[in-house]
C-alpha positions as CSV (number, residue, x, y, z in Angstrom):
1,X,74.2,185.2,227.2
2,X,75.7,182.2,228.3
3,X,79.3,180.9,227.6
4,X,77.1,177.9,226.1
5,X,74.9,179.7,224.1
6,X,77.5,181.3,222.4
7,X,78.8,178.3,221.3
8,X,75.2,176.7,220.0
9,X,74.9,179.9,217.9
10,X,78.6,179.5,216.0
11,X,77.7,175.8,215.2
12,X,74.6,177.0,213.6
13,X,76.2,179.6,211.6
14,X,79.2,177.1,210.8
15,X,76.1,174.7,209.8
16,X,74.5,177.0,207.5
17,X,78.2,178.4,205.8
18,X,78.6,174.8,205.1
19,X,75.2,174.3,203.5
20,X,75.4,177.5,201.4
21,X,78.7,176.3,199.7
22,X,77.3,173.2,198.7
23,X,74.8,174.3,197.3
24,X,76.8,176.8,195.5
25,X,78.9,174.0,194.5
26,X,76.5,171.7,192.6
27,X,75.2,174.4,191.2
28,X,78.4,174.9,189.5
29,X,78.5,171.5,189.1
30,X,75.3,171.0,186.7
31,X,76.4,174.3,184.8
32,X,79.0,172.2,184.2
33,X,77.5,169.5,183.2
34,X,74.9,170.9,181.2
35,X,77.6,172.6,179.3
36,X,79.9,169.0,178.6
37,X,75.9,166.9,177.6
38,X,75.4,168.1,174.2
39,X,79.6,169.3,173.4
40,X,79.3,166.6,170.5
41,X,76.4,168.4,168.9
42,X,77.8,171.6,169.4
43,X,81.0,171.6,168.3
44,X,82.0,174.3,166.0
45,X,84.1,173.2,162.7
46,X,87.2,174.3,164.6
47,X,87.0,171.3,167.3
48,X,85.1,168.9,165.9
49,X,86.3,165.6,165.7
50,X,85.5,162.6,163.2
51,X,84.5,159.3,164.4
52,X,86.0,156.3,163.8
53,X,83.0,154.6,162.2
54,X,83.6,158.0,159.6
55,X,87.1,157.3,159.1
56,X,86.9,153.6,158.5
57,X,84.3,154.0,155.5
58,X,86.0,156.7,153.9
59,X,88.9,154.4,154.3
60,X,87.5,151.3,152.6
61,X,85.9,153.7,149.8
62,X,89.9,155.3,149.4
63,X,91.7,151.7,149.8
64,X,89.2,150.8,146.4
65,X,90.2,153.5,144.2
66,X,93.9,153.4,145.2
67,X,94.0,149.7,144.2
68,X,92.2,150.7,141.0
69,X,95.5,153.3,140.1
70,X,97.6,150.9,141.2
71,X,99.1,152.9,144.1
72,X,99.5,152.6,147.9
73,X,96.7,153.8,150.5
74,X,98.6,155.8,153.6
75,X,95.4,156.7,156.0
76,X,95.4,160.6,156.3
77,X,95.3,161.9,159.9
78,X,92.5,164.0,159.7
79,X,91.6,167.4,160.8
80,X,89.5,169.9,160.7
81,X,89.3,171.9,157.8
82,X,91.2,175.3,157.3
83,X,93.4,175.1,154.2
84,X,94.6,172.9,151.7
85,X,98.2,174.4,153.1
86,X,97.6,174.1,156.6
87,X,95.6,171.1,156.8
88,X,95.8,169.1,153.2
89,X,93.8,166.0,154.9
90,X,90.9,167.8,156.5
91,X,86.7,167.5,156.9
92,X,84.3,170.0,157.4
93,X,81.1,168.5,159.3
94,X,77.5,169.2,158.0
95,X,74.3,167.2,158.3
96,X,72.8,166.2,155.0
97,X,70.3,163.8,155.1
98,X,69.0,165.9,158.0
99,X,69.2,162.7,160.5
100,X,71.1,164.6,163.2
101,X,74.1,162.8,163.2
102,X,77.0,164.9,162.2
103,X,77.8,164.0,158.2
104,X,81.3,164.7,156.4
105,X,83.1,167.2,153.4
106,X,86.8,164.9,153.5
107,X,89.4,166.5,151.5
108,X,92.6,165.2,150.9
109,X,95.9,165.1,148.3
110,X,94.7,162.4,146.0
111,X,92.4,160.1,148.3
112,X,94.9,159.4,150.4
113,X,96.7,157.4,147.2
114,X,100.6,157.5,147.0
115,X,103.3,156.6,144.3
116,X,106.0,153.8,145.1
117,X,105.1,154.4,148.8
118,X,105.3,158.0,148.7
119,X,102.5,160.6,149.3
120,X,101.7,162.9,146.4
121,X,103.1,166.5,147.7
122,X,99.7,168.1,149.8
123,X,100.3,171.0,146.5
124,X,100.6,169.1,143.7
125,X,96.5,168.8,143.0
126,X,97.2,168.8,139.3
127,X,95.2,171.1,136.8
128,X,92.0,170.0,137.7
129,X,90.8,172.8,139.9
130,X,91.4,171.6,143.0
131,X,92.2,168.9,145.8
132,X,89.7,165.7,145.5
133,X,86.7,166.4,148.1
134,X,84.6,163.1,149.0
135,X,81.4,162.8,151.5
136,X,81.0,160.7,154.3
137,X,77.4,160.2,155.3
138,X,75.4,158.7,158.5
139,X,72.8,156.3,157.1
140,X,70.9,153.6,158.7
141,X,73.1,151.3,157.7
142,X,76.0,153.1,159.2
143,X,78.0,155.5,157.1
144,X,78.9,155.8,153.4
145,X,81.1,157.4,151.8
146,X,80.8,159.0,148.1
147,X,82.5,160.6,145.5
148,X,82.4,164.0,145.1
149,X,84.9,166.4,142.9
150,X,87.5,168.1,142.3
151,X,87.6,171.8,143.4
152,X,88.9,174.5,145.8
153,X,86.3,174.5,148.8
154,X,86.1,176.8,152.0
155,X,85.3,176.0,155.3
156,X,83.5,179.1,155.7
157,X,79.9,180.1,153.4
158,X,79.8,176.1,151.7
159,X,77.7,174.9,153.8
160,X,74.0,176.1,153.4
161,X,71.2,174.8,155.6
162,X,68.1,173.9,153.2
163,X,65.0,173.0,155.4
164,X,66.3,170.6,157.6
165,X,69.2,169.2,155.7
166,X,72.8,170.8,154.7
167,X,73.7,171.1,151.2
168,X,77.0,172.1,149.7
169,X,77.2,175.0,147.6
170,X,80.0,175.0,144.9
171,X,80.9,177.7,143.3
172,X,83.1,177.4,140.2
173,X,83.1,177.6,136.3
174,X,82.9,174.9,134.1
175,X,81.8,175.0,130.4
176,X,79.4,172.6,128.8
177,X,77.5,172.4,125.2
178,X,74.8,175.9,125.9
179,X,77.0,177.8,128.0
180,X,78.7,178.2,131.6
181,X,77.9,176.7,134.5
182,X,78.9,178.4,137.7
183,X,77.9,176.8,140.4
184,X,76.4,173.8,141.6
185,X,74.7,172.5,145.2
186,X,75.5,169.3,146.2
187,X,73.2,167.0,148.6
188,X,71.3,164.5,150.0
189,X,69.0,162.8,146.9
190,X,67.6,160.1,149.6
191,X,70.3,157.3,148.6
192,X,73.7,159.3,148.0
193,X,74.7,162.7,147.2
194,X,75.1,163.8,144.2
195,X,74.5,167.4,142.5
196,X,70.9,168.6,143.2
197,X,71.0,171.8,141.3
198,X,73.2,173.8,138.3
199,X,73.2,177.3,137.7
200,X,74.4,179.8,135.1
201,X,75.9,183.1,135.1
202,X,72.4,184.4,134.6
203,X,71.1,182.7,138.2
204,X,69.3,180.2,135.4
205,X,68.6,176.7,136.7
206,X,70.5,174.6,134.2
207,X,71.6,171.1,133.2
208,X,74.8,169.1,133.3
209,X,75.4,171.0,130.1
210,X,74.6,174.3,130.7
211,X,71.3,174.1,128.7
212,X,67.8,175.5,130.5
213,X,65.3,172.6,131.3
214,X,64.0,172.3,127.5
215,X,67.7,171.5,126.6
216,X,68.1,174.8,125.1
217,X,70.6,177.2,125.2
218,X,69.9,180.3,127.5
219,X,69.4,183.7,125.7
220,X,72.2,186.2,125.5
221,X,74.5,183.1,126.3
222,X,78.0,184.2,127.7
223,X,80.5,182.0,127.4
224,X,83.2,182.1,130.1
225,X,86.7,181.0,129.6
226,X,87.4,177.5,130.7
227,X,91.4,176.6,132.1
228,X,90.9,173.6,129.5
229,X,91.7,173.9,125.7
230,X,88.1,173.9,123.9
231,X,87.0,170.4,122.5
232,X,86.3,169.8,119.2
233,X,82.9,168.8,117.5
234,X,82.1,165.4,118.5
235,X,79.3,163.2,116.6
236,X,76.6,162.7,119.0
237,X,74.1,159.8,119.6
238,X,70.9,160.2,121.5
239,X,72.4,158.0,124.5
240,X,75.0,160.6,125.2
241,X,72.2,162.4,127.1
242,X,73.0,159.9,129.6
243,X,76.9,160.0,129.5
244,X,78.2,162.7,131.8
245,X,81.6,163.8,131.3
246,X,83.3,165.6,134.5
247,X,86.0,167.1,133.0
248,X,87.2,167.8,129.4
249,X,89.8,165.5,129.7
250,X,87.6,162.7,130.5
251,X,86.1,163.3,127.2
252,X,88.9,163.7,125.3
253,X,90.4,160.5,126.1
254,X,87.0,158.7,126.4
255,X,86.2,159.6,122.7
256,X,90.3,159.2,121.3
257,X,91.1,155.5,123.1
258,X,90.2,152.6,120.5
259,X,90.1,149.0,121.6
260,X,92.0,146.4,119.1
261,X,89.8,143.9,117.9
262,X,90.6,140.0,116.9
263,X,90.5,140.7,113.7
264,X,94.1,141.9,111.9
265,X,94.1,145.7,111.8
266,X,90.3,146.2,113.2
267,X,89.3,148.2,116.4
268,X,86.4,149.7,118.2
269,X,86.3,153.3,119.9
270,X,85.5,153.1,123.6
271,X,82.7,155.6,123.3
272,X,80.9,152.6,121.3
273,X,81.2,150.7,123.8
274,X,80.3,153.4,126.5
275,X,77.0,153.9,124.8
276,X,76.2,150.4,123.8
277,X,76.9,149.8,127.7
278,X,74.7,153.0,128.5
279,X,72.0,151.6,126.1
280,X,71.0,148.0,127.0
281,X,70.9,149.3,130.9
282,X,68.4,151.9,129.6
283,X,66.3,148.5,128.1
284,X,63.7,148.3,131.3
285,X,60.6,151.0,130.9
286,X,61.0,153.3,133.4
287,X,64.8,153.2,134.7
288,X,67.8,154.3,132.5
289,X,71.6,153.3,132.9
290,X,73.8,156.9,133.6
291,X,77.6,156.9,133.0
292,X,79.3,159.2,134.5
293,X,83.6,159.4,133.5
294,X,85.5,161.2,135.6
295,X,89.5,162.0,135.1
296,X,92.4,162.9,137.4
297,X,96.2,163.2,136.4
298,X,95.6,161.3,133.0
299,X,93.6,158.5,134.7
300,X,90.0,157.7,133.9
301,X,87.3,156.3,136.0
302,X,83.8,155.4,134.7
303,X,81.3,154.7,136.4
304,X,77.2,153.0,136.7
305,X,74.5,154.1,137.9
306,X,70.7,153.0,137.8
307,X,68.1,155.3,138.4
308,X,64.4,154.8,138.4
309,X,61.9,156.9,137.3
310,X,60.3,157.5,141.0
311,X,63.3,158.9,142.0
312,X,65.3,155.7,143.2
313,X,68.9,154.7,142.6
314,X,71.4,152.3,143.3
315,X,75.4,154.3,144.4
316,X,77.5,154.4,141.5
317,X,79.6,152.1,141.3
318,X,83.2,151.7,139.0
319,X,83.3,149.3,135.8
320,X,86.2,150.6,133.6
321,X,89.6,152.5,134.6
322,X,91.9,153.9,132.0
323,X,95.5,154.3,133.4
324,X,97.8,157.5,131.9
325,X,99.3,154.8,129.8
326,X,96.2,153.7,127.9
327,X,95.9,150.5,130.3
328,X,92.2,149.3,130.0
329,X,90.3,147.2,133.1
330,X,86.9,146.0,132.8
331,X,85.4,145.7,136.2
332,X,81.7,145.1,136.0
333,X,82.0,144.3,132.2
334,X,82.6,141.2,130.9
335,X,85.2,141.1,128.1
336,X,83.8,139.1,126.1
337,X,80.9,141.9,125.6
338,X,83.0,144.2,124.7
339,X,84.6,141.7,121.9
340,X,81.8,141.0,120.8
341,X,80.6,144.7,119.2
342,X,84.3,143.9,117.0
343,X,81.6,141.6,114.7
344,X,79.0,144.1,114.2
């Protein structure tokens, strides 16, 4: 063999070397890449991140109610979610409303409200059971954000896959009128989120109240010990079906705060006014006006909602706040309705 063809056979084996590692090389490549399309649909809770869009309308849902108590908004950095030690201002992602887009849990020390410029201590949740946890949601019209509760949550076996939506399952003990409740799922009802399902210590689906779906109280009822002192026995009206209490010290203030009238020495209780509220919303056949009161460190939120019949509803939306001194603001009521029951 010649000098020459030596040489022709090393350039084609130099050619083919060079061929084989460039193909090896893109085929690294779109491993790669197959493995970065998709990373913001796979994340796991540990790395995923929250989008701006997310931040921004739980921001402008936090900035409200801080203005409402009077305090200072400081935007939490977010992250996510271990524990309320570790990471106060957290979010665990889920997808509700089933769109695909990656939805929101968002818990934080107070809503992200501070005192005199000062955030509230990421410990100091009070004695209602836990750190406030809100929901941010991907709608058509961008996301929402909602009010959720107040409770101890978990990164880890809250989040339940129903169908093709997530739901939230909360598990904790709360009293009402026919017995305990002790736990309750949270999700998507089509326009916000809200609690889709109560259950008792019997696995019995039950109301807002504890009572079974004829409003009566389960058999062999067992009463479990609530962290709040027991109410007493209130008077009730049949509108007070559609008054929800949260917590028992949104009742107990509700029903004890009287508003002066006019008139020398003459006052009305705020319940009056709740249900009288409650009760011309309900006029329409076929939709009905829920209150729901909620509490937190003394202060009192109450909230509207209409609901239809078919299923329909409008967000709730805040039209009183009681501050922990007894402070009174009507937001979506006009004052001079609420005179006017003094005459009656």
């Amino acid at each position: 063999m010649s000098e020459a063809d030596e040489e022709a056979i090393a350039r084609r084996e130099r050619k083919v070397w060079i061929i084989a590692v460039g193909i090896l090389a893109l085929v690294l490549f779109l491993i790669s890449a197959s493995r970065f399309v998709g990373a913001d649909t796979q994340q796991s809770p540990t790395t995923a991140t929250m989008p701006a869009a997310a931040i921004k309308a739980w921001e402008v849902y936090a900035r409200e109610n801080c203005a409402l108590q009077d305090e200072r908004f400081i935007l939490p950095r977010f992250q996510p979610f271990t524990d309320t030690e570790n990471t106060p201002d957290g979010f665990i992602p889920a997808d509700f409303n089933g769109d695909g887009t990656r939805d929101f849990v968002v818990i934080t020390p107070h809503e992200g409200c501070g005192t005199d410029g000062d955030r509230i201590d990421p410990g100091g949740y009070g004695n209602h059971g836990g750190p406030p946890t809100n929901f941010v949601v991907s709608t058509s019209a961008g996301y929402q954000a909602f009010e959720g509760f107040a409770g101890w949550i978990s990164p880890e076996g809250m989040i339940e896959r129903r169908g093709k939506q997530d739901v939230l399952h909360f598990r904790g003990v709360s009293n009402g009128r026919c017995g305990p409740i002790v736990s309750a799922i949270w999700g998507w009802t089509g326009s916000s989120i809200d609690i889709l399902e109560r259950r008792n210590d019997k696995d019995q689906t039950v109301d807002a109240e504890g009572c079974l779906a004829d409003g009566t109280i389960p058999p062999d009822m067992t009463p479990i010990a609530s962290a709040e002192p027991p109410l007493p026995q209130y008077d009730h009206d049949p509108v007070d079906r559609y008054i929800e209490f949260r917590t028992n010290d949104a009742e107990r203030i509700v029903r004890g705060f009287r508003i002066s009238c006019p008139q020398e020495g003459k006052s009305i209780a705020l319940m009056d006014v709740l249900r009288e509220a409650t009760r011309q919303g309900s006029y329409y056949m076929g939709a009905h006006l829920y209150t729901t009161v909620d509490s937190r460190s003394g202060k009192v939120r109450i909230y509207h909602q209409m609901r239809i019949d078919n299923g329909q509803s409008n967000p709730p939306h805040v039209v009183m706040s009681l501050s922990e001194w007894g402070d009174l603001q009507l937001y979506d009521i006009r004052e001079e309705a609420v005179m006017s029951l003094c005459y009656f």
